[in-house]
N, C-alpha and C positions, 0 to 999 in steps of 0.2 A: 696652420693658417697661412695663406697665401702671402709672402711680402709685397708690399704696396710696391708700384712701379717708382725708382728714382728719375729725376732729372738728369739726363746726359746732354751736355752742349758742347759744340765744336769750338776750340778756342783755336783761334789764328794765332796766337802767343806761340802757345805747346806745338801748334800741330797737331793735336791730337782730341778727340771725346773722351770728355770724364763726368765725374757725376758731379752736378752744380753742389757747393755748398756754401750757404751765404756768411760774410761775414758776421753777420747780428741779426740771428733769427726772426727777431721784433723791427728790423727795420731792412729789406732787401731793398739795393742802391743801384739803378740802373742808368746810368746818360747815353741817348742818342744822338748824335750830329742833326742838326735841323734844320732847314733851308735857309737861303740868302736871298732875304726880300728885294731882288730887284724887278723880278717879274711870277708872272703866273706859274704856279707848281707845273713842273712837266710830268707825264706818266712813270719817267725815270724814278722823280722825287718821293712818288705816289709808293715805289715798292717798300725801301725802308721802314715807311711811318706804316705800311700794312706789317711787315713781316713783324715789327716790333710790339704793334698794338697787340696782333697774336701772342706772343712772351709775355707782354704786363697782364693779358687777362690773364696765362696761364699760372703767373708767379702770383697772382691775385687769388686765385683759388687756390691755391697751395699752401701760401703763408698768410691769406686774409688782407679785405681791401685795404685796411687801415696799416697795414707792415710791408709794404713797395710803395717805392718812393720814387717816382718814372720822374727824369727830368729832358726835358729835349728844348735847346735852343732857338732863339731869335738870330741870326747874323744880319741887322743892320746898320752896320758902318761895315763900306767894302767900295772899292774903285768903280766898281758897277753899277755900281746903287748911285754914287756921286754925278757918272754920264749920264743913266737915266733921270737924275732930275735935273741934270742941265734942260735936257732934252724936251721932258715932258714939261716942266714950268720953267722956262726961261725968264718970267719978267718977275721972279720971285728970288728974295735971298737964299742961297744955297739949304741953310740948316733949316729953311723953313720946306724947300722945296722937296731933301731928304726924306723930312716925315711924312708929305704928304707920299711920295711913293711907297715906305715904307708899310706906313698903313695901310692902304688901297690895296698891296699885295699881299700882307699878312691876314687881312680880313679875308680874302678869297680865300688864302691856304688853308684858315679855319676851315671855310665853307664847304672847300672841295674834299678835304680830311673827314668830316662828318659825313658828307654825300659817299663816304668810302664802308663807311663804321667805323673808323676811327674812337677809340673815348681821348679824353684830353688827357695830357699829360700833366702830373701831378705840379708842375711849377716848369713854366717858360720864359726863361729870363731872356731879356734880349741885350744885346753885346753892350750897345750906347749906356746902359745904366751898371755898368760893370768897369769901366773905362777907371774912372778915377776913386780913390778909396773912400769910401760909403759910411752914412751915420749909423749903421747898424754893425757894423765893424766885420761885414761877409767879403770874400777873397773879392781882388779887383786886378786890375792886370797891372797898372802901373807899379802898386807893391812889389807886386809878383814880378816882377820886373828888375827892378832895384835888389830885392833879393836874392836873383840870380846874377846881376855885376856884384854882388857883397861879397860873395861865395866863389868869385872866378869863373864863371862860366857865360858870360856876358861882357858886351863892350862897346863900349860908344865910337863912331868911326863917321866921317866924313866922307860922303859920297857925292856922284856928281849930283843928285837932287837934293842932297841935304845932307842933315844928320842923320845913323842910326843906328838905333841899339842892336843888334846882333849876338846868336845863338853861340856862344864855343863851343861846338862839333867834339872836336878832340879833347874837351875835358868831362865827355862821358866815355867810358870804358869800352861799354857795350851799346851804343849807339847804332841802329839797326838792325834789332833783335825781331823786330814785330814783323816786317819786310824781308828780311834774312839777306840782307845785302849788307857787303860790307862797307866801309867807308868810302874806301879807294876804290869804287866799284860806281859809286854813285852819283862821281861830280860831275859826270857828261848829262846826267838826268837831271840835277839837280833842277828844282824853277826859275830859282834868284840869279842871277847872271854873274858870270864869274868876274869879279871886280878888285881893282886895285885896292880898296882900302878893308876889303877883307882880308882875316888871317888864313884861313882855308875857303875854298871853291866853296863848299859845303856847308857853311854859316850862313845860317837864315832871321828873316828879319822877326824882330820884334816889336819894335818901333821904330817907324818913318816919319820923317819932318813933313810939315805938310808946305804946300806953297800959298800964295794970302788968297789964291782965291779958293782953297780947297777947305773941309771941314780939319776941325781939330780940337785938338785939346791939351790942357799947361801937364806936360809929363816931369817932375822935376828927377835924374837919374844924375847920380853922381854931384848933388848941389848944381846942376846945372839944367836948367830949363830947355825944355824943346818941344816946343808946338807941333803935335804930330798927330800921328794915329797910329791904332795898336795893329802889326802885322793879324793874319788869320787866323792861327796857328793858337797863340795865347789868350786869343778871346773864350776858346773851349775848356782850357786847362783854367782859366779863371772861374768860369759859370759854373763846371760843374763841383770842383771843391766848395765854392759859394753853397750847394743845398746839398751836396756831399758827403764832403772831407778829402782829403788829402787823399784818400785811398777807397775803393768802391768797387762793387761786385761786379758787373756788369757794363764794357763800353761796346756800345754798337750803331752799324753805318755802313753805308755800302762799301765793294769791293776797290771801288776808284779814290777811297782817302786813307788806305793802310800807308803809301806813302806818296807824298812826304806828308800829310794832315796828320794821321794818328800817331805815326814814328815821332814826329817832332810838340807832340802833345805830350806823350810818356818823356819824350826829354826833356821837355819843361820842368814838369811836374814832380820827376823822379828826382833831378838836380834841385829843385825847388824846396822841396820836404825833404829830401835826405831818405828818399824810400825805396822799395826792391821792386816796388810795381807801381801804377798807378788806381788800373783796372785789374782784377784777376781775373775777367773772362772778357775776352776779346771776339766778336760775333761782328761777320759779314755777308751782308749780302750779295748776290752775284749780277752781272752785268744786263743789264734791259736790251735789247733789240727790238727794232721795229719793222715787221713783216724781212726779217732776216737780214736786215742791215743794220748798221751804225745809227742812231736816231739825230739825225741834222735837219735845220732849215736848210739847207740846200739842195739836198733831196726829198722834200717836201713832206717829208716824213715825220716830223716835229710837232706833237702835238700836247696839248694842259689838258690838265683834268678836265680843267670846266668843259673844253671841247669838245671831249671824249663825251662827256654826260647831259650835255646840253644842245649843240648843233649837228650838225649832219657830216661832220667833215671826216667822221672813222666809219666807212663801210658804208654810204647814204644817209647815218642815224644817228640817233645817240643812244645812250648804251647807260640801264640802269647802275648805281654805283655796285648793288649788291654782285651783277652782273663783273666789275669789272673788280674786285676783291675777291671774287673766284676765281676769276681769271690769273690771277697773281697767286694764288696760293694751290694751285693746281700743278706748278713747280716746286719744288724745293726749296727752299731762300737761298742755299749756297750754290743753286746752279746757275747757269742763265737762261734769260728767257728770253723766248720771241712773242713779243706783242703783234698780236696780229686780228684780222679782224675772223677769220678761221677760228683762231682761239676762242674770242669773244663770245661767237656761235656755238662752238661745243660747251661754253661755261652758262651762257643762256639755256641752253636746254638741259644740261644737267641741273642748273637753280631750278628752273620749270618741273623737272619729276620731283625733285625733292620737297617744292612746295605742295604739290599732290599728294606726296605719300603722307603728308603730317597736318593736312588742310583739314579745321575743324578739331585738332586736339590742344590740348592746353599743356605749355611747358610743364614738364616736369625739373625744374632748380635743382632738387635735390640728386637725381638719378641723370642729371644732365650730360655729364663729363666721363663720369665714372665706367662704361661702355671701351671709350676712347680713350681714357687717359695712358693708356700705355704706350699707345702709338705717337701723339704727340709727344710724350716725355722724351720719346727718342731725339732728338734734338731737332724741336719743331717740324716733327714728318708729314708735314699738311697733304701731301699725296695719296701718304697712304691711310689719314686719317678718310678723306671723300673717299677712299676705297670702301671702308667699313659703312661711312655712310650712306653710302650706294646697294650696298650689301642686301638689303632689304630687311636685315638679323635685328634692326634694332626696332622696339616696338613705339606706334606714334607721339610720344607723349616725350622719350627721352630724344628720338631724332630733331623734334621739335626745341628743344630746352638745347641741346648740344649746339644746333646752330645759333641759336641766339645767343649760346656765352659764345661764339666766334664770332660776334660779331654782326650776324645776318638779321637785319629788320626783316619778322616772317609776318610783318601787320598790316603794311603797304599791299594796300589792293595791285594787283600786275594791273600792268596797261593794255589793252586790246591790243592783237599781234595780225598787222596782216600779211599773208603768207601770197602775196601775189606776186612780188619783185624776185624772191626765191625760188618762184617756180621758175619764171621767166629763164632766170639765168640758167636754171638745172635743163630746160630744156636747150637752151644754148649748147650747155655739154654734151647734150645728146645728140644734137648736130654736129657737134665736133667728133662725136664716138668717143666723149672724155668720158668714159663707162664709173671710174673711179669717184669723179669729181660730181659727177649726178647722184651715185650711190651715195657720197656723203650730205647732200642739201634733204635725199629724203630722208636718211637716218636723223639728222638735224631737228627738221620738221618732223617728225615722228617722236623725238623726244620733248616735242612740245607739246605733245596733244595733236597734231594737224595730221591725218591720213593722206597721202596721194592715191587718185587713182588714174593709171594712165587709160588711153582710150585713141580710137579714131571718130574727126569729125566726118559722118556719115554723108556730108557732098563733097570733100576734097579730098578725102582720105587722109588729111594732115595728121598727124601728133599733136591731139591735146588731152590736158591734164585738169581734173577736177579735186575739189578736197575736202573733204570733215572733217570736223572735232571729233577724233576718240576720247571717248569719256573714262 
């Protein structure tokens, strides 16, 4: 008998792939980092919550819906969120102004997250109701807080903005285990600014006094009150112990919070509970680019979900979600990608055969994964799983069922495609002699059904180009 394929996943811990094994079979525990409601999800924010939703369906068919336990965060309370409601409702009091930003961006993030295939994640706790310690007696930061000056590894200190509680760095051993930096290696990088009333460059904030016009709340540390707010760092190490515990299978996020967010989370946490890990598998995703740069408003490069999916602003159009959750899993999750609208095109028409090959068959649920499962087990090889699926090997019923546990709505009628603006441009190339660059718009169009044929018009003798639907 054939042994079944195991789960191997890459941990940033080790360094190394090994075969996933969960703490408590009946209950796998996974926490993602989740956006900071001050503005619209960016295509950046969009990769994690894909690469992740891939992992819960697949741990969901593994150990059963009801035994994964997906948690991914709210972060609003954050200095950003606080500008933006200056900004946005000025003639409103702060903590009212807050929620309306908060909300207004969390609702899109739902929206854009679904327009993804996203499922929701099993519990989203959002930071503000985590703050102070709760009737139902689930972990809260300010404890957690207090617990860690009980224990010596925290300290109240005086700074030029206020009070605040602060990390002791040097009362963990191994402090920089997850980043592999060492201490003394790390204080020209560090974020918090190197200041007088710290004991090391490298102590970070947990709590900051707030000023009267800023949000806050009564943190009492050491019998002493201080109106403040919880650093970033502690709002995670709270939320996810809250539907957790102390210790849990799975923490994942992209590659831009190993440090200092996820180093100073296990420091929390570790120093907090008196434990040897926090998370036992550590999973990152890799860095977003946009047409091969750096993704900034300043190079106009910067764009949300919603814009991608809704306006014309990537490539003249918009760009179905199915369309752009291919796009993203078409890489690896540990690599980086280039966002581009080239990509988008080749993921378009690869969606486009694959709805062809499976048009008219009805999912097969049961036989759906089982084809593939080996190649995702490999530590979410989503590359080479669309290899297989491209393959032609797999018969209509299970190709059909396969995408849909990945996520892919195959119900949504396509939109009518017209292929006029693409010729345009292919014939631009061919004025230019970009031989390459025309070869790829009709291989493109071709993988959508659309034939070119090229031709002369028989009074100028110019180059033009007509086209069918290959059926």
């Amino acid at each position: 008998m054939t042994e079944k394929p195991r789960l191997q996943l890459y941990n940033t811990l080790t360094r190394n792939k090994a075969t996933f094994e969960p703490i408590d079979k009946t209950n796998v525990r996974m926490y993602v980092c989740g956006p900071t409601v001050y503005d619209f999800a960016h295509i950046g924010n969009a990769r994690p919550v894909i690469v992740f939703d891939v992992l819960f369906r697949l741990l969901r068919h593994l150990y059963g819906d009801h035994h994964v336990t997906y948690v991914r965060n709210i972060t609003d309370v954050d200095d950003k969120i606080n500008a933006r409601a200056v900004r946005d409702f000025p003639d409103l009091p702060l903590n009212e102004a807050i929620r309306k930003v908060t909300e207004k961006t969390a609702d899109q993030f739902h929206r854009d997250m679904a327009a993804l295939g996203c499922l929701e994640p099993t519990h989203e706790p959002r930071a503000t109701d985590f703050v102070l310690p709760r009737p139902d007696g689930r972990a809260d930061m300010v404890s957690m807080i207090q617990s860690l000056i009980n224990k010596g590894h925290a300290y109240v200190s005086k700074g030029e903005k206020g009070r605040e509680v602060l990390f002791r760095v040097r009362s963990m051993a191994d402090y920089g285990a997850l980043s592999n930096r060492k201490l003394e290696d790390q204080q020209a990088g560090a974020r918090v600014a190197v200041e007088h009333h710290k004991e090391d460059p490298g102590d970070f904030v947990l709590w900051k006094e707030s000023a009267d016009n800023e949000p806050g709340w009564d943190g009492i540390f050491g019998g002493e009150t201080v109106h403040g707010r919880p650093g970033w760092h502690i709002e995670c190490s709270a939320m996810s112990e809250a539907y957790l515990g102390a210790t849990f299978d799975i923490h994942g996020g992209g590659l831009d919070l190993i440090f200092p967010h996820h180093e100073n989370e296990i420091a929390q946490s570790r120093c907090c509970h008196g434990t040897d890990v926090m998370a036992n598998v550590w999973m990152h995703n890799g860095f977003l680019q946009v047409e091969g740069q750096k993704m900034s408003k300043s190079l106009g490069n910067f764009h949300t979900v919603h814009e991608v999916l809704h306006t014309d602003k990537v490539g003249g159009r918009s760009w179905r979600g199915e369309v752009v959750r291919l796009a993203m899993l078409m890489t690896h999750y540990r690599e980086p990608i280039d966002f581009s609208v080239r990509r988008l095109e080749e993921a378009e028409a690869v969606f486009a055969r694959l709805r062809r090959s499976c048009e008219g068959a009805e999912a097969d649920a049961g036989a759906a994964v089982a084809p593939v499962l080996g190649v995702l087990m490999n530590d979410l090889d989503t590359p080479g799983l669309l290899s297989v699926l491209r393959s032609g090997d797999l018969d209509r019923k299970t190709l059909r069922g396969t995408l849909e546990a990945l996520g892919f709505d195959m119900n949504t009628a396509q939109t009518d495609f017209d292929p006029t603006s693409a010729i345009e441009e292919r014939l631009t190339y061919i004025a230019d002699k970009n031989w390459s660059e025309a070869d790829r718009i009709r291989d493109v169009l071709l993988e959508k059904g659309i034939q070119l044929k090229d031709g002369k018009d028989p009074e100028t003798g110019e180059r033009i180009t007509t086209w069918e639907v290959k059926l």
